[in-house]
C-alpha positions as a Markdown table, in Angstrom:
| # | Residue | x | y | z |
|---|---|---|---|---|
| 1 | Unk | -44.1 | 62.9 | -25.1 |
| 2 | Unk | -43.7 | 60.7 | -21.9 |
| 3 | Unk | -40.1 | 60.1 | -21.7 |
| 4 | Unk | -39.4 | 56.5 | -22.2 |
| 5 | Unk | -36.6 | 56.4 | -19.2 |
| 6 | Unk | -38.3 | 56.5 | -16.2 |
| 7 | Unk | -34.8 | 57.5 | -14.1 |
| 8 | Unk | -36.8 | 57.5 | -11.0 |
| 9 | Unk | -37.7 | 53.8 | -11.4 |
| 10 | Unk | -34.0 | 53.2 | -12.6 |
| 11 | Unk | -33.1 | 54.8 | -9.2 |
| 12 | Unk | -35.4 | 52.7 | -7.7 |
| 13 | Unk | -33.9 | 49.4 | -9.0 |
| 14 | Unk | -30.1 | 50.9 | -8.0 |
| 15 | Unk | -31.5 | 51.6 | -4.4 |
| 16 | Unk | -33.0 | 47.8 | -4.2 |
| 17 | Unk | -30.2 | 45.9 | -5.7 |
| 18 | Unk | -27.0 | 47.7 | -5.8 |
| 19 | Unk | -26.4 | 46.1 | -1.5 |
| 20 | Unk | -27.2 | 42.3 | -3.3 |
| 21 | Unk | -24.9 | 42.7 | -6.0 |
| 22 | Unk | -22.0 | 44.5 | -4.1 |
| 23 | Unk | -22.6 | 41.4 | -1.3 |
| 24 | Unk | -22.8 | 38.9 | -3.6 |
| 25 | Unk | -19.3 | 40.0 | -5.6 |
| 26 | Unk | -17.6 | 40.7 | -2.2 |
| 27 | Unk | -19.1 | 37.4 | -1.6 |
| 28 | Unk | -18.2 | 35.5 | -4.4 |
| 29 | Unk | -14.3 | 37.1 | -4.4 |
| 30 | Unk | -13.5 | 36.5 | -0.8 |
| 31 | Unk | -15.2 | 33.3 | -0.8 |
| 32 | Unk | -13.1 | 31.9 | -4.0 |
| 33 | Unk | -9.9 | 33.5 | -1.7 |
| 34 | Unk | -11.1 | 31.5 | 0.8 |
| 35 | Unk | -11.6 | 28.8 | -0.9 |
| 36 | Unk | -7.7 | 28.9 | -2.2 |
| 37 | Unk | -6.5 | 29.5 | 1.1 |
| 38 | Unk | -7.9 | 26.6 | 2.8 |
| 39 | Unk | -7.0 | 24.5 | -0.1 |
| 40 | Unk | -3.2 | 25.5 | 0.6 |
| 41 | Unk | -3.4 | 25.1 | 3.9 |
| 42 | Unk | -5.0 | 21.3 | 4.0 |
| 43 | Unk | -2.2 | 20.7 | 1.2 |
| 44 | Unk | 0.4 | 21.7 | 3.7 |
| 45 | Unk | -1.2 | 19.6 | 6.4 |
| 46 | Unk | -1.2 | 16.7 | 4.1 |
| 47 | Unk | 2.5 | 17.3 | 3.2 |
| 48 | Unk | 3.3 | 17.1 | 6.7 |
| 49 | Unk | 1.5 | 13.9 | 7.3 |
| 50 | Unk | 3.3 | 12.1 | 4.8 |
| 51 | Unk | 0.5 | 11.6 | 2.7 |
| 52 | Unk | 2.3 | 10.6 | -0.7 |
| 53 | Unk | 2.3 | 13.4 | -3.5 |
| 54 | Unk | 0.9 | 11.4 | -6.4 |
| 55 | Unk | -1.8 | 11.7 | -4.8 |
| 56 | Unk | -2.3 | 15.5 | -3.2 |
| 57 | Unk | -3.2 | 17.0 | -6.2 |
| 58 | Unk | -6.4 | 14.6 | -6.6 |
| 59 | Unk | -7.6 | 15.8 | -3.2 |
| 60 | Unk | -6.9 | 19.4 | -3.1 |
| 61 | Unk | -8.8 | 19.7 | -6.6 |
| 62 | Unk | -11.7 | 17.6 | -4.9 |
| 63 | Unk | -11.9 | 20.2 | -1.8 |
| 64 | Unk | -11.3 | 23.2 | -4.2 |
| 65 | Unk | -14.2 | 22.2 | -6.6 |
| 66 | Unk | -16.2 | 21.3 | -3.5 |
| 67 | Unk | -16.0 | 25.0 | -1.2 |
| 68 | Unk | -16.0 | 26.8 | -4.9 |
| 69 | Unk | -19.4 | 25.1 | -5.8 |
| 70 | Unk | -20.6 | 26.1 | -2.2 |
| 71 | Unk | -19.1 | 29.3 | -3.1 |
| 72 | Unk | -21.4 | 30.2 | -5.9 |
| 73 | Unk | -24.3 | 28.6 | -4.5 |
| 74 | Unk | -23.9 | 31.0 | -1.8 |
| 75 | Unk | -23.9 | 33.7 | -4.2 |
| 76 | Unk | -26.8 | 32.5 | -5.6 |
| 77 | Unk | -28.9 | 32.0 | -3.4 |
| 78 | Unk | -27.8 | 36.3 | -2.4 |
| 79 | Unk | -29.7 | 36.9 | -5.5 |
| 80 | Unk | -33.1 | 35.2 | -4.7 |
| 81 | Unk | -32.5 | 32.6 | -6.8 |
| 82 | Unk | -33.7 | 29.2 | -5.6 |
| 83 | Unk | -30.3 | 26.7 | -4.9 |
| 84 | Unk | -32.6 | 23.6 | -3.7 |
| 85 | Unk | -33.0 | 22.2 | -7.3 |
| 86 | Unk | -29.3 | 22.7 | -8.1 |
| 87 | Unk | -28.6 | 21.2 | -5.1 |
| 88 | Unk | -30.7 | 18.2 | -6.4 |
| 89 | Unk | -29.4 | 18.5 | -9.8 |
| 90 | Unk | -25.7 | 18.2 | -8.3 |
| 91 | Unk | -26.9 | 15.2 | -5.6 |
| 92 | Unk | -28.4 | 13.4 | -8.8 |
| 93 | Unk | -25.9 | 13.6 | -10.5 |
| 94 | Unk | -22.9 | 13.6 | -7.7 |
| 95 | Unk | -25.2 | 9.7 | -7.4 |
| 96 | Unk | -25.0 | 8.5 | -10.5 |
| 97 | Unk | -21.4 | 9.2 | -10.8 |
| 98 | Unk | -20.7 | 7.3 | -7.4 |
| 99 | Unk | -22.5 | 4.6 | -8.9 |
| 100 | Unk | -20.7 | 4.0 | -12.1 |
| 101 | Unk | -17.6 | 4.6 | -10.3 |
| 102 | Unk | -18.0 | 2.7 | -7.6 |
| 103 | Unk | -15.0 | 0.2 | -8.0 |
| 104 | Unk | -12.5 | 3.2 | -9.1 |
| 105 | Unk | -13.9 | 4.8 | -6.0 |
| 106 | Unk | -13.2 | 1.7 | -3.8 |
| 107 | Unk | -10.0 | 1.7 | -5.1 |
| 108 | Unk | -9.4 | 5.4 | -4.6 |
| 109 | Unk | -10.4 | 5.0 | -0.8 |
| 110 | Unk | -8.0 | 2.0 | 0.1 |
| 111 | Unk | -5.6 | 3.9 | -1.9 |
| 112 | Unk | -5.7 | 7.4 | 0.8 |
| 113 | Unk | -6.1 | 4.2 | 3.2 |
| 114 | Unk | -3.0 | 2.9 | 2.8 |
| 115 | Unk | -1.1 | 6.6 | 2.2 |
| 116 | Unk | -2.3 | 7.6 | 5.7 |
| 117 | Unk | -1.5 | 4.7 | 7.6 |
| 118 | Unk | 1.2 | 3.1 | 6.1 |
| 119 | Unk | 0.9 | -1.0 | 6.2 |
| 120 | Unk | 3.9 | -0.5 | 4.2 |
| 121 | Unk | 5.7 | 1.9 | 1.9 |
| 122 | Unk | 7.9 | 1.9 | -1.6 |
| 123 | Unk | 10.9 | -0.8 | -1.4 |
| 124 | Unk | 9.5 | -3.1 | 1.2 |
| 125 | Unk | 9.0 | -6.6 | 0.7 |
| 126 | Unk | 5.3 | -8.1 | 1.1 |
| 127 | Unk | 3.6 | -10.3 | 0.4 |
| 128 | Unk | -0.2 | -9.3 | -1.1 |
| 129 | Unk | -2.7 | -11.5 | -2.2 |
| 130 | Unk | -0.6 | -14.4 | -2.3 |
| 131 | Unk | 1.9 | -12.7 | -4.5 |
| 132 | Unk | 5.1 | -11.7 | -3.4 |
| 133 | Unk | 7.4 | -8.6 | -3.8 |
| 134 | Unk | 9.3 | -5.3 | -3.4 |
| 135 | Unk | 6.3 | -2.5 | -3.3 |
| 136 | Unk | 7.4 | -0.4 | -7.1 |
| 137 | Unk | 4.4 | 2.5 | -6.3 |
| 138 | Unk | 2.3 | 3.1 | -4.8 |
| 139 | Unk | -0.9 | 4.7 | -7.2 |
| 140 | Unk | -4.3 | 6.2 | -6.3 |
| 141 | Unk | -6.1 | 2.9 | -7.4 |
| 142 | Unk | -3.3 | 0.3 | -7.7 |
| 143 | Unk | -0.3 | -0.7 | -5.9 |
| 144 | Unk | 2.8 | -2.0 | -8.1 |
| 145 | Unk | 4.8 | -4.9 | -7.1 |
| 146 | Unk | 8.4 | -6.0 | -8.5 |
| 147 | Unk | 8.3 | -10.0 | -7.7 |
| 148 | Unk | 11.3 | -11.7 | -7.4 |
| 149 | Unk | 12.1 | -12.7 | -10.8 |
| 150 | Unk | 11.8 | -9.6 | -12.0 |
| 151 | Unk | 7.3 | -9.5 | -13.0 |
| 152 | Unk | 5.6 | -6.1 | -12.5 |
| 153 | Unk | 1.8 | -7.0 | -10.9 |
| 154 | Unk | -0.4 | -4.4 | -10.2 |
| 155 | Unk | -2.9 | -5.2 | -7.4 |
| 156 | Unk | -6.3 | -3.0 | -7.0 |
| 157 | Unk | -5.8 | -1.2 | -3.5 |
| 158 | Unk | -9.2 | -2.4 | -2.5 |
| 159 | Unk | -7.5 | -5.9 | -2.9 |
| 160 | Unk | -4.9 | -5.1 | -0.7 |
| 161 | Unk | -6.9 | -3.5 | 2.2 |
| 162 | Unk | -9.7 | -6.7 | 2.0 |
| 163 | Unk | -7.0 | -9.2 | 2.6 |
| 164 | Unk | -3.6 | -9.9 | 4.7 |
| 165 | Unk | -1.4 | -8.1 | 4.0 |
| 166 | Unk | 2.5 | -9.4 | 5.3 |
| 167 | Unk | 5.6 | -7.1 | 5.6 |
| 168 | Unk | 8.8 | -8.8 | 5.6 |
| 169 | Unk | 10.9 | -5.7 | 5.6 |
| 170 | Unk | 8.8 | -3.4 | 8.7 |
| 171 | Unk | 10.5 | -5.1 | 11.5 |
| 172 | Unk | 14.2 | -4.6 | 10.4 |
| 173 | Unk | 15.3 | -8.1 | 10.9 |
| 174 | Unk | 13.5 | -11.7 | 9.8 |
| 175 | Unk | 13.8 | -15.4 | 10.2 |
| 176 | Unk | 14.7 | -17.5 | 7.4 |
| 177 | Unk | 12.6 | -21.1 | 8.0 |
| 178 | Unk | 14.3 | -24.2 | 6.5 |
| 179 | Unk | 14.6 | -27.9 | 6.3 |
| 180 | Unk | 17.0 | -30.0 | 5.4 |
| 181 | Unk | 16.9 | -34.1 | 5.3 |
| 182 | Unk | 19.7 | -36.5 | 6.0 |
| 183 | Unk | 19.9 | -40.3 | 6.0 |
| 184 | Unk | 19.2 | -42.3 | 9.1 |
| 185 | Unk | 22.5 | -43.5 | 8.8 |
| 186 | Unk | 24.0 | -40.4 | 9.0 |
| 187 | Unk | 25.5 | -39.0 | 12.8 |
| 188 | Unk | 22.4 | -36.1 | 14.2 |
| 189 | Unk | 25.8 | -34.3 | 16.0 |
| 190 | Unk | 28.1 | -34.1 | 13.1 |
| 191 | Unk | 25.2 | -32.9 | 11.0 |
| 192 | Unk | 24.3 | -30.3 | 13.3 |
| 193 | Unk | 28.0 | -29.2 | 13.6 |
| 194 | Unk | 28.2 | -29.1 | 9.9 |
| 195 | Unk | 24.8 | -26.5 | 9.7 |
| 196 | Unk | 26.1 | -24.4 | 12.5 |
| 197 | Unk | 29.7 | -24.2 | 10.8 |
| 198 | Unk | 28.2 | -23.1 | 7.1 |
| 199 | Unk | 25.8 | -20.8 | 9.0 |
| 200 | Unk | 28.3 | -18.9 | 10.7 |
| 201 | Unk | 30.1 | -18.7 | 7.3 |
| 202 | Unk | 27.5 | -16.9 | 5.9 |
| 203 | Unk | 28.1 | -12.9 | 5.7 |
| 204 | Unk | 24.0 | -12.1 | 5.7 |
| 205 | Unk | 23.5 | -13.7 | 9.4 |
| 206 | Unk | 23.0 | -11.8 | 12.2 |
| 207 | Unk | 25.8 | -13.2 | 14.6 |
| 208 | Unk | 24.1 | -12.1 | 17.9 |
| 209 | Unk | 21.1 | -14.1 | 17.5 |
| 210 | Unk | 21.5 | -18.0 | 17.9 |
| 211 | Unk | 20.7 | -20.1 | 15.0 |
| 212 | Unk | 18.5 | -22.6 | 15.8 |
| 213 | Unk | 19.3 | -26.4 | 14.4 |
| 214 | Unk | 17.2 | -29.3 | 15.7 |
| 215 | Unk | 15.6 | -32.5 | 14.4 |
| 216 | Unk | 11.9 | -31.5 | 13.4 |
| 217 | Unk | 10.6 | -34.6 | 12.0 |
| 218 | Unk | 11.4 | -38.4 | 11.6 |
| 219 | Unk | 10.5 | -38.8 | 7.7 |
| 220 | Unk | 9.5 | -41.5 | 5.8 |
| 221 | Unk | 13.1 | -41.9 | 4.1 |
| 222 | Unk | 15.1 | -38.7 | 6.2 |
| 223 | Unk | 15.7 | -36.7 | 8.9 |
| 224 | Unk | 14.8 | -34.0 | 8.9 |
| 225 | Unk | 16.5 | -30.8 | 10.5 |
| 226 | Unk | 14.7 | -27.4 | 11.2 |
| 227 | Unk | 17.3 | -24.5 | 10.4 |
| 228 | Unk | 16.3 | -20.9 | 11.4 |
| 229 | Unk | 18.8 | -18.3 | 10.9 |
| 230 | Unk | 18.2 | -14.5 | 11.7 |
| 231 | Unk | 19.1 | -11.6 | 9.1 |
| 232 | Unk | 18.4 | -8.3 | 8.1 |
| 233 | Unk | 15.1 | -8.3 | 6.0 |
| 234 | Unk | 16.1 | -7.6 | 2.6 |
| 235 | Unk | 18.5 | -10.1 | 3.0 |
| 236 | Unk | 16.3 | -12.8 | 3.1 |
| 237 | Unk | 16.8 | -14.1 | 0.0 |
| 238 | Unk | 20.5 | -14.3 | 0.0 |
| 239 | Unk | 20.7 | -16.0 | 3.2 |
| 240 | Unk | 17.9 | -18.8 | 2.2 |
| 241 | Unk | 20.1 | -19.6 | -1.3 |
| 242 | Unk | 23.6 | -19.5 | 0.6 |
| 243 | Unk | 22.1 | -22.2 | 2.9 |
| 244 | Unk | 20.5 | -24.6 | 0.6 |
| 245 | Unk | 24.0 | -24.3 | -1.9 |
| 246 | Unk | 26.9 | -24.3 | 0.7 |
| 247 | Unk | 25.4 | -26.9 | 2.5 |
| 248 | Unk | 24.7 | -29.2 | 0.1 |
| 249 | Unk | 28.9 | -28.8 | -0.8 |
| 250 | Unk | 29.4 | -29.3 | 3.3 |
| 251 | Unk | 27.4 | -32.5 | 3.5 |
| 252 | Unk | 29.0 | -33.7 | 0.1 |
| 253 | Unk | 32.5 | -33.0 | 2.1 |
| 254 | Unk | 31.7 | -34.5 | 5.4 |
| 255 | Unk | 30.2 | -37.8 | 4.0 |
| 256 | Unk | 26.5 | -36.6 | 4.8 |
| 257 | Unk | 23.9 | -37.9 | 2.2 |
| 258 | Unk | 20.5 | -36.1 | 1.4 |
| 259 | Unk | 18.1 | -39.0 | 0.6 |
| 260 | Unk | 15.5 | -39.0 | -1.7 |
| 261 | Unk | 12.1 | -40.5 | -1.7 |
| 262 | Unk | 13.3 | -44.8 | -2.3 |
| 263 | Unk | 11.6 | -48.1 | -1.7 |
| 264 | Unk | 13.2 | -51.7 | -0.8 |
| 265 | Unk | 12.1 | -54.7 | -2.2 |
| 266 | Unk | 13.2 | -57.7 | -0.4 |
| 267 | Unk | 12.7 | -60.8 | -3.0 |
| 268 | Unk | 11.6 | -64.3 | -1.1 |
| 269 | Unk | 12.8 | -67.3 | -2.6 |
């Protein structure tokens, strides 16, 4: 009886593929090792960068998928096995993802965008999209903003990158632009004496910068004085309210009226 084992065949097989499958396991083990390795190390590169956190693991589990799949097809393709259609497979489908992601993707983009170069970061006031704020988060897709009176808006990031963006906090120090009306009737130097004095009252000034005080504009029923005091940026705020309330007390006290829009009528007999 013809034994139904041929060993020398089985030997045979050994012989052919025993080098493929010991390359393709060395292969596929130090190629996953790499693949870890270089993860870690473009995570630490990232870290040192400043690139926020929230958003570090979403990268590194995109590059680790990525050299893993490349990985395998590598070991694939060791074994004869034809990687051009999984290649197409994963284009096809790597497309069609892109496609029905393609605003969360935007947003994912200006979101690395703005990690990397910084057009502002957590706690500084700006002013996006016509809405202004302190900066709450900064998310993969969204940025959240704290307005002033206290409203949480969250703004797409490829909203923020496709418009002006304007940060009142990056320079350190900013200038607070007002305007304040008096009477024709009133005296120009004793109103200007009377701003200077409650400006170098206030605590949120910066006293080594002048304050500029000087008539801007002949109204229709005022004059009208440009004031623009310097302070630190978060202070902004404070400064513009001290203003507008101490010196309407200071013009009550040194006989200065504010007008308000008025018409005569003169009456001909």
């Amino acid at each position: 009886m013809e034994d139904l084992f041929d060993f020398s065949k089985f030997s045979e097989m050994i012989t052919l593929y025993a080098p493929k499958v010991v390359g393709a396991l060395l292969t596929l083990f130090i190629g996953l090792w790499l693949a870890n390795w270089l993860t870690r190390q473009i995570r630490r590169i990232m870290l040192k960068r400043g690139i926020d956190e929230s958003v570090l693991p979403f990268i590194a589990s995109i590059i680790s998928v990525g050299l893993k799949v490349m990985v395998l097809l590598s070991v694939a393709g060791m074994f004869g096995i034809e990687t051009t259609s999984f290649i197409a497979i994963f284009s096809a489908l790597a497309f069609a993802v892109g496609l029905a992601l393609q605003g969360s993707l935007s947003h994912f983009a200006s979101g690395v965008l703005i990690l990397v170069f910084k057009p502002y970061k957590v706690g500084d006031l700006v002013t996006i999209n016509g809405i202004t704020g302190h900066v709450e988060e900064i998310q993969v897709f969204n940025t959240l903003l704290l307005t002033l009176d206290n409203r949480r808006v969250i703004i797409p990031n490829s909203v923020v990158t496709s418009g002006v963006i304007t940060n009142n906090t990056s320079p350190g120090k900013i200038r607070v632009d007002m305007t304040f009306g008096v009477s024709y009737g009133d005296d120009i130097d004793k109103t200007r004496q009377i701003i200077q004095d409650v400006a170098d009252g206030c605590p949120h000034i910066l006293k080594d910068i002048p304050v500029d005080i000087f008539v801007s504009e002949h109204g229709a029923s005022s004059v009208n004085f440009a004031v623009r005091p310097w302070c630190k940026s978060e202070q902004y705020w404070d400064v513009y309210f001290y203003m507008h309330e101490h010196l309407k007390k200071a013009f009550d006290k040194g006989g200065i009226s504010i007008p308000f829009p008025q018409m005569d009528v003169h009456l001909d007999k």
